[in-house]
ZAMAR-149123 format. One line per field, with one value per residue (C-alpha): residue in three letters; x, y, z. Coordinates in Angstrom, 3 decimals, decimal comma. Example, Ala and Ser with C-alpha at 12.3 -4.5 7.8 and 13.67 -1.06 7.14 Angstrom:
2
residuo = Ala;Ser
u = 12,300;13,670
v = -4,500;-1,060
w = 7,800;7,140
end
This chain:
419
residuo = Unk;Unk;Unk;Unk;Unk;Unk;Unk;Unk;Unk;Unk;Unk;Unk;Unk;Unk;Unk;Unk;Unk;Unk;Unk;Unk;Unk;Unk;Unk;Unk;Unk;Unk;Unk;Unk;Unk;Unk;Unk;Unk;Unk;Unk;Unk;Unk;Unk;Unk;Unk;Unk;Unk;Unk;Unk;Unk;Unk;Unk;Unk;Unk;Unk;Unk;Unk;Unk;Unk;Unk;Unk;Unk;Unk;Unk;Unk;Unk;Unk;Unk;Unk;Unk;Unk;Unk;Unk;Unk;Unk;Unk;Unk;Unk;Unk;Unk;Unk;Unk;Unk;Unk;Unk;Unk;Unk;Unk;Unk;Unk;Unk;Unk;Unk;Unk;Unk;Unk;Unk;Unk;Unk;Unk;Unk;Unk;Unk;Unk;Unk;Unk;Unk;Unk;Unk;Unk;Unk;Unk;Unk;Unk;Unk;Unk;Unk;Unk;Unk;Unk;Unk;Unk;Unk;Unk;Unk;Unk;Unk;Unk;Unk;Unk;Unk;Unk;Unk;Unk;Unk;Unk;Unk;Unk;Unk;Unk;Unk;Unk;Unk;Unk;Unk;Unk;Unk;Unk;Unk;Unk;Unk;Unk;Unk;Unk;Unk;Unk;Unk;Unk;Unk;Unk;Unk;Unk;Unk;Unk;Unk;Unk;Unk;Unk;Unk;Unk;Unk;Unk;Unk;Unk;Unk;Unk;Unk;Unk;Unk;Unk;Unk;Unk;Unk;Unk;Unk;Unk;Unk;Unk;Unk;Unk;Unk;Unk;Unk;Unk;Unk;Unk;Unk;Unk;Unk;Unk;Unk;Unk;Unk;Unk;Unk;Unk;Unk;Unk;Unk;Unk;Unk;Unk;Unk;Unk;Unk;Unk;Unk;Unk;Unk;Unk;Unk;Unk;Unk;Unk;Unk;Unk;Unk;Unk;Unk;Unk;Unk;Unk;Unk;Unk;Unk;Unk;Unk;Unk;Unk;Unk;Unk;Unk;Unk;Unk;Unk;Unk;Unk;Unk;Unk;Unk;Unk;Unk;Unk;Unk;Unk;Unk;Unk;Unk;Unk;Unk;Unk;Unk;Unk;Unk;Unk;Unk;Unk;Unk;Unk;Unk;Unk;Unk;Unk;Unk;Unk;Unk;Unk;Unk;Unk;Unk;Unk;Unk;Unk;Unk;Unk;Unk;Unk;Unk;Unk;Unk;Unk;Unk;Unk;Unk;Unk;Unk;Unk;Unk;Unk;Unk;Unk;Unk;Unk;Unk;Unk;Unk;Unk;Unk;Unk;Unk;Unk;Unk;Unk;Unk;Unk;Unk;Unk;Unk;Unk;Unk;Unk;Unk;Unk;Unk;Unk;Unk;Unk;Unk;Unk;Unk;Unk;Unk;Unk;Unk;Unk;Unk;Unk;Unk;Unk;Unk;Unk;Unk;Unk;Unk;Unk;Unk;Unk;Unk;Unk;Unk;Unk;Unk;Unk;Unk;Unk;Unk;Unk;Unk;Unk;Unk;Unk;Unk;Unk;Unk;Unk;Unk;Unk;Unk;Unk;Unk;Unk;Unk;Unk;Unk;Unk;Unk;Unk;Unk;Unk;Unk;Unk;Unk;Unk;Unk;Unk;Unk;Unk;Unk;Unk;Unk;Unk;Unk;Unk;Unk;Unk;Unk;Unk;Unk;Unk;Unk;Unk;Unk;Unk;Unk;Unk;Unk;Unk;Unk;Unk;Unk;Unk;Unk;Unk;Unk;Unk;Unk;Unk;Unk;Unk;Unk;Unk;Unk;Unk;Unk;Unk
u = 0,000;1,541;1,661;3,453;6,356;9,010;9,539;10,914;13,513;16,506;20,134;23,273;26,303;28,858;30,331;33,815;35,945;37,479;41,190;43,207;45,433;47,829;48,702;52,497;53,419;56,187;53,718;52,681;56,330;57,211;56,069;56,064;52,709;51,158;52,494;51,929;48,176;49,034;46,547;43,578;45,856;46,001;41,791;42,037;44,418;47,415;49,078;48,758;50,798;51,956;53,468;57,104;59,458;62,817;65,909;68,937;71,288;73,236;71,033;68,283;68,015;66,614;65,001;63,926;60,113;58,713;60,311;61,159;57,389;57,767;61,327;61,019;64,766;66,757;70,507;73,774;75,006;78,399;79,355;76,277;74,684;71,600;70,530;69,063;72,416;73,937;74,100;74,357;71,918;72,244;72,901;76,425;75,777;72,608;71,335;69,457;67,358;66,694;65,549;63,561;61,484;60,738;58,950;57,221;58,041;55,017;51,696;49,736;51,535;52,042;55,728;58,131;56,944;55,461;56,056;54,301;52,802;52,196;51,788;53,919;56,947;60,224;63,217;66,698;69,498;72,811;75,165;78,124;80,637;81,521;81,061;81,205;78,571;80,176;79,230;80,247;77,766;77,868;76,818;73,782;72,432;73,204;70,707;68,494;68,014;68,396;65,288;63,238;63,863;62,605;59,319;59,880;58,378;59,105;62,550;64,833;68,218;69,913;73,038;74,856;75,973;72,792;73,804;75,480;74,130;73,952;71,682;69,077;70,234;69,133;65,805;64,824;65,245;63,160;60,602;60,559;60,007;56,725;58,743;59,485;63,286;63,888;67,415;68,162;69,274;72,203;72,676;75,748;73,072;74,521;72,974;73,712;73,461;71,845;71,037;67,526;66,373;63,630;63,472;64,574;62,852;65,015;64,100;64,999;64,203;62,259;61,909;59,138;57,721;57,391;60,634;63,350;65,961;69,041;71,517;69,041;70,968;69,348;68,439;66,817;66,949;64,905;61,749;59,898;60,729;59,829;60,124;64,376;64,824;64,727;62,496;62,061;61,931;63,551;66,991;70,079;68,986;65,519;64,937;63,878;65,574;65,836;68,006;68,251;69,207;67,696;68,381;64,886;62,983;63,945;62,136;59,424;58,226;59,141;56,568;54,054;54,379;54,385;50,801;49,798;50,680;48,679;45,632;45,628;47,625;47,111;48,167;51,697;54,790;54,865;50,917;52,073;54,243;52,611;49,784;52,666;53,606;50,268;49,161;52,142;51,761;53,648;55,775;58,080;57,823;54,613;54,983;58,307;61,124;64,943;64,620;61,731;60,821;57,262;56,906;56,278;53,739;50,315;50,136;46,260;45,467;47,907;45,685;42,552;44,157;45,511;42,124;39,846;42,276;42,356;38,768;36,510;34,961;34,096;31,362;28,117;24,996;23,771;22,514;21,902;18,269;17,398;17,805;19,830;19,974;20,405;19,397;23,242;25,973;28,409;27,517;29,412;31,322;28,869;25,601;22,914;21,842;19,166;19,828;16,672;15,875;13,210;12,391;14,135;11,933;9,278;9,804;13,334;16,194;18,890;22,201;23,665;27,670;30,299;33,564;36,642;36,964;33,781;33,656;31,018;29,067;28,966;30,748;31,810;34,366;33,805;35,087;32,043;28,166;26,552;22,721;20,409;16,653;13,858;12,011;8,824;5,671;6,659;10,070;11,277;13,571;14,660;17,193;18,787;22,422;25,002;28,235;31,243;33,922;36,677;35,376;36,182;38,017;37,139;35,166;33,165;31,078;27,671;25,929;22,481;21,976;18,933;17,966;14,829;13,700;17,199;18,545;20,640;19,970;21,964;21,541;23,750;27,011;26,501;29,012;29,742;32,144;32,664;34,635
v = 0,000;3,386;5,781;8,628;8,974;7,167;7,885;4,823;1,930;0,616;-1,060;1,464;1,811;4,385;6,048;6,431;9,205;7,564;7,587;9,712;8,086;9,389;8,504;8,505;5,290;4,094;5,424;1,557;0,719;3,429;1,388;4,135;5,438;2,554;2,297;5,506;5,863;8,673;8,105;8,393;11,573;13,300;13,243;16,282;18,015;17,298;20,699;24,371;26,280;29,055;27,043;26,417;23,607;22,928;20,267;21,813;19,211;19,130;21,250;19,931;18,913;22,106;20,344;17,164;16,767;15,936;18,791;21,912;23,208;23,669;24,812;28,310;30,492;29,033;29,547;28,374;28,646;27,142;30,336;32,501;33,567;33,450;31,896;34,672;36,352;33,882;31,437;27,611;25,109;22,727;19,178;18,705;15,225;13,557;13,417;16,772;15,746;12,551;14,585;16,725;14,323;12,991;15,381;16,863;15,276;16,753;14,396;13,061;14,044;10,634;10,839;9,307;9,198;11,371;12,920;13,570;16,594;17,180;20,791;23,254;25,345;23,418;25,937;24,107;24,860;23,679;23,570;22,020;22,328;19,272;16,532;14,150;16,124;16,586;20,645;22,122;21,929;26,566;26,261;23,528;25,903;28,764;27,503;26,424;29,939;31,720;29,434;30,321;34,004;33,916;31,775;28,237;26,674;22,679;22,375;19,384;18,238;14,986;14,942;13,750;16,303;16,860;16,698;19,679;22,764;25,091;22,496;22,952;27,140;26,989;24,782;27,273;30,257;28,433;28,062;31,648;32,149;30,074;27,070;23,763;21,823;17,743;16,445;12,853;10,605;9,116;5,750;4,350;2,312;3,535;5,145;8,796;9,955;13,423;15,973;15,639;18,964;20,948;22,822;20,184;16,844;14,193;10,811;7,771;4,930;2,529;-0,793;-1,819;-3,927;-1,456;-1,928;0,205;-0,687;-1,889;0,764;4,201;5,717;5,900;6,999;9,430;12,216;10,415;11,704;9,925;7,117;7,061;4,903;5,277;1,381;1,436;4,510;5,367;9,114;11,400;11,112;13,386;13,098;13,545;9,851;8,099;5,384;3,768;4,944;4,093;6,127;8,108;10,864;9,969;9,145;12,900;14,730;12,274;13,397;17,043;16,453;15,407;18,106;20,566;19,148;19,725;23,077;23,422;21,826;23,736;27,118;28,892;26,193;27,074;25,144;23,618;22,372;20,691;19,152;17,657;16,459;14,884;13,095;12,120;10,351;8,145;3,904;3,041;0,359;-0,377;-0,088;1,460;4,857;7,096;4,824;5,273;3,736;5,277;7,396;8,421;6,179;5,931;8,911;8,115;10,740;10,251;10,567;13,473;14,839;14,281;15,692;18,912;19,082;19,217;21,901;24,056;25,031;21,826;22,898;26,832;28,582;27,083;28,440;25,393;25,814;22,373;22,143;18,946;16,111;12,955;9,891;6,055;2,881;1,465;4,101;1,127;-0,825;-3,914;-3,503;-5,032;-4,885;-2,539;0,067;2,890;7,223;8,860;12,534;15,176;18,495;19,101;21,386;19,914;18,549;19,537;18,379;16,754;15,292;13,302;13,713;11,748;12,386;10,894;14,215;16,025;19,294;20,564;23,244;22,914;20,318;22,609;19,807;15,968;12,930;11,504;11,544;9,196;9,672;12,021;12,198;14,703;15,246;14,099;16,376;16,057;17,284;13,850;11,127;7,652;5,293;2,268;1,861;-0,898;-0,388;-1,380;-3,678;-1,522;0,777;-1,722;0,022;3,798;6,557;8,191;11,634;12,517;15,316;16,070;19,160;20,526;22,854;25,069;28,120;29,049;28,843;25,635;23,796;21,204;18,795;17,703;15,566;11,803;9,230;6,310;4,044;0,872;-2,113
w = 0,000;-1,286;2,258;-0,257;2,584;-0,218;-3,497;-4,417;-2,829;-5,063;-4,380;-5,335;-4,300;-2,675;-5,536;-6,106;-8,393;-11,422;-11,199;-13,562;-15,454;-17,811;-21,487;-21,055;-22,537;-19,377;-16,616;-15,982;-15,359;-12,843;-10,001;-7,555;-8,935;-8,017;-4,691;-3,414;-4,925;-7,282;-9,922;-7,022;-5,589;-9,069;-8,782;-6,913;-9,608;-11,699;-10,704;-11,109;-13,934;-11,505;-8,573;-8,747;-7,470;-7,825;-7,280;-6,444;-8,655;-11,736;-13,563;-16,641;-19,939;-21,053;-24,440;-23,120;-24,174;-20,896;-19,382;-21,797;-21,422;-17,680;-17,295;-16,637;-15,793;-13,397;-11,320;-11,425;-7,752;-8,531;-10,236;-8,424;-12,059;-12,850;-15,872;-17,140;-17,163;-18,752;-16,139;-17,574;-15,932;-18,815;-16,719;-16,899;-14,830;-16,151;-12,101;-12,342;-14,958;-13,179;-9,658;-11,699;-13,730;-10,196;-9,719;-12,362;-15,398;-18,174;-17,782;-20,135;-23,143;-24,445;-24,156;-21,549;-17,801;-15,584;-12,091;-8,971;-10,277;-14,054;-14,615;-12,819;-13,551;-12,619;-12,126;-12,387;-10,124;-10,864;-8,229;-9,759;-13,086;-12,661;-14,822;-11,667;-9,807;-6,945;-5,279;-1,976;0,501;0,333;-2,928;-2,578;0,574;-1,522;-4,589;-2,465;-1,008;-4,305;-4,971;-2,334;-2,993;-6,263;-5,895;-5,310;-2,449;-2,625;-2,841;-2,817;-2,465;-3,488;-2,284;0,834;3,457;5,225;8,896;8,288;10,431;7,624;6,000;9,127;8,329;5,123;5,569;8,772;6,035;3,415;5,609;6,773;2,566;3,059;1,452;2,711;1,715;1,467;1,570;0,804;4,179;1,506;0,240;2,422;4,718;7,901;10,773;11,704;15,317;15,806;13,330;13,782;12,084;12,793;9,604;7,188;5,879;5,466;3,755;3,274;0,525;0,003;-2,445;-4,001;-1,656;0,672;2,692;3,334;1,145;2,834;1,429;3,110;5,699;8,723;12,023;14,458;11,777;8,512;8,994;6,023;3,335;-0,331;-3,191;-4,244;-5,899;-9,706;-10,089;-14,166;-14,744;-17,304;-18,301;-20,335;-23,667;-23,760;-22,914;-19,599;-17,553;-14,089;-11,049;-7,366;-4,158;-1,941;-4,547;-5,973;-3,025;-2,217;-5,112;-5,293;-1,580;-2,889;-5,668;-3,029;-1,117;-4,167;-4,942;-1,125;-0,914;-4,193;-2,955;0,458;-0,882;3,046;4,901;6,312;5,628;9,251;8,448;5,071;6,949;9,494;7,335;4,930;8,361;9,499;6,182;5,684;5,517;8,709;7,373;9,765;13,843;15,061;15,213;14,459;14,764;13,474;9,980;8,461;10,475;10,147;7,262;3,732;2,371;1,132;-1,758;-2,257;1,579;1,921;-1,132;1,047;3,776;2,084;0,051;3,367;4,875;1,608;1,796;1,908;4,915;3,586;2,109;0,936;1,653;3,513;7,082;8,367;8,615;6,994;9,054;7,496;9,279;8,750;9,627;10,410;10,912;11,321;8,039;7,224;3,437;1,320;3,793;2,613;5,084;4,757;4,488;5,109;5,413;6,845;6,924;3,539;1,084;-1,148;-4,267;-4,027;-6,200;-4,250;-3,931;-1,584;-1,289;0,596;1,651;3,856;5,754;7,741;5,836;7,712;7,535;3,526;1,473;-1,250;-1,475;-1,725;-3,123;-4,809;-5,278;-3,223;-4,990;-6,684;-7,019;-5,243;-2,462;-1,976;-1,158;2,624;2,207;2,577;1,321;1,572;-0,442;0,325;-0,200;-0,450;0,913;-1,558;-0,366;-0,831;1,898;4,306;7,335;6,511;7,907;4,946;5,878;3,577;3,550;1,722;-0,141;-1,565;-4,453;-4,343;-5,279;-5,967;-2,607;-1,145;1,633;3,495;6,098;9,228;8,399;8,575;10,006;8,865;10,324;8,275;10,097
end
């Protein structure tokens, strides 16, 4: 017997965004991706045009095809000249070009690989003439200042020396520029007492089965690990290859946190930070410990993260008066459970939207669309939902939001935790 309190009762599922993959034809074999969930990460954005990041290395091949169209002028601190006056950041190594693909080798051009993020400007420092690549520790702090001073704000460093106190100098500076600097641990697999830096991120490597590698220095200073065994990224020549160190874990977390400081553009460098340390896989001992420290980042959680704190909570319109609630707020993955609403305006268009964050008041932000339809003549609704396996073990939020007259309205945030 029709009562005219539901519209109508059908199974459907949580929805999930469609990850963005890229048409670079070695992006399947740079394994890292994969690992660190970068296709799901790059759903909230492959970059922004005017950020800029930088390695301070052996400078970039300025006409390789995944990077030429995002070089923009650079510094040569060996000789303290700018490129622009004549300066030559041409790689005279091949590891520059390397670090720098890391991180934002060009996306989705169907050439080559592609980095952490795919569309920002990527000034190259060189801080050597030598053909060896070996630079004085003054002239690595000294590029990585002259970048900060002129716009970068993920910087990163692959080269040994970074106990040194001028290193913590230099990253204590950067961050006074609103930047943030990574140094790589090194690759001599020993442990190093002290020189736990306040102002500098250090990292270590990682293989691909999610283990430190046996060569990444260690000890109470790493603060996080990354990918460094057989990474593919660009290479001298305008081709790509693979590499291993902790040279390329380094820019790879520098390309993370290049995309967080997109994705959340007011949170300060210490808050970037701390959310690139609170969203890592913990892959070692529980907690911080002295050979990964924090552990391996999550690039699409420090994406949510960075997302939620970049405005996911602001604005709207909404003001909470509809009234969403559910049969199960702990629902089993693959149980069905019941999201029914009152008090929401007649005959109103409406969407129901989920996210891993609460964004509350207004989810101007949200990962996905959870169901659409309209209100009934009572200002109600009711659907039945099923939830998908893979949310086992994750706390989604959903809010309602309704459309009438013009004006939005939006209901109270609903919990979900599924076991």
């Amino acid at each position: 017997m029709s009562s005219g309190l539901i519209q109508y009762a059908e199974p459907d599922y949580m929805l999930y965004p469609v990850n963005t993959t890229p048409n670079d034809p070695n992006f399947g074999s740079q394994w890292q991706h994969s690992k660190m969930r970068s296709a799901a990460a790059w759903d909230f954005g492959t970059g922004d045009g005017a950020f800029i990041a930088t390695t301070v290395d052996t400078g970039a091949d300025l006409n390789h095809p995944d990077l030429q169209a995002n070089l923009i002028s650079g510094y040569n601190s060996a000789d303290r000249q700018t490129q622009a006056n004549g300066g030559n950041v041409g790689d005279v190594n091949g590891h520059g070009t390397m670090t720098l693909g890391c991180v934002g080798a060009i996306g989705n051009n169907g050439v080559g690989v592609v980095g952490m993020a795919w569309d920002i400007k990527l000034m190259p420092v060189r801080c050597t003439n030598s053909s060896g690549g070996g630079a004085y520790l003054s002239d690595l702090t000294d590029g990585a200042r002259w970048a900060a001073d002129n716009g970068a704000r993920a910087i990163s460093v692959s080269y040994s020396g970074g106990e040194s106190s001028s290193v913590e100098s230099a990253g204590s500076y950067i961050r006074n520029q609103n930047g943030l600097m990574s140094w790589a641990s090194g690759n001599a697999g020993n442990r190093v007492y002290g020189s736990d830096h306040a102002s500098v991120i250090i990292v270590g490597a990682t293989n691909s089965s999610d283990n430190r590698t046996s060569w990444s220095t260690f000890g109470d200073w790493v603060d996080v690990v990354a990918p460094g065994d057989n990474i593919r990224t660009t290479t001298n020549g305008g081709g790509n290859g693979t590499a291993s160190g902790t040279s390329f874990s380094t820019p790879i977390v520098n390309g993370v946190i290049a995309m967080m400081m997109i994705a959340s553009p007011s949170s300060t460098p210490n808050e970037i930070e701390q959310m690139l340390f609170d969203n890592c896989v913990d892959i070692s001992s529980s907690g911080e410990d002295v050979y990964t420290g924090h552990g391996r980042p999550d690039f699409y959680d420090c994406m949510v993260a960075a997302d939620a704190a970049g405005g996911g909570g602001g604005g709207g319109g909404g003001n909470d008066t509809v009234s969403l609630t559910t049969s199960n707020a702990t629902p089993a993955a693959g149980s069905s459970f019941w999201i029914s609403a009152n008090n929401a305006p007649a005959n109103a268009a409406y969407t129901i939207v989920w996210d891993f964050s609460d964004n509350a008041p207004f989810f101007n932000n949200y990962r996905g669309v959870v169901h659409t339809g309209t209100t009934t003549v009572w200002g109600t609704a009711a659907v039945i939902k099923v939830v998908p396996n893979r949310a086992s073990g994750r706390t989604a939020y959903m809010e309602m939001q309704c459309l009438s007259g013009g004006n939005v309205t939006d209901s109270n945030t609903l919990r979900l935790d599924i076991p």
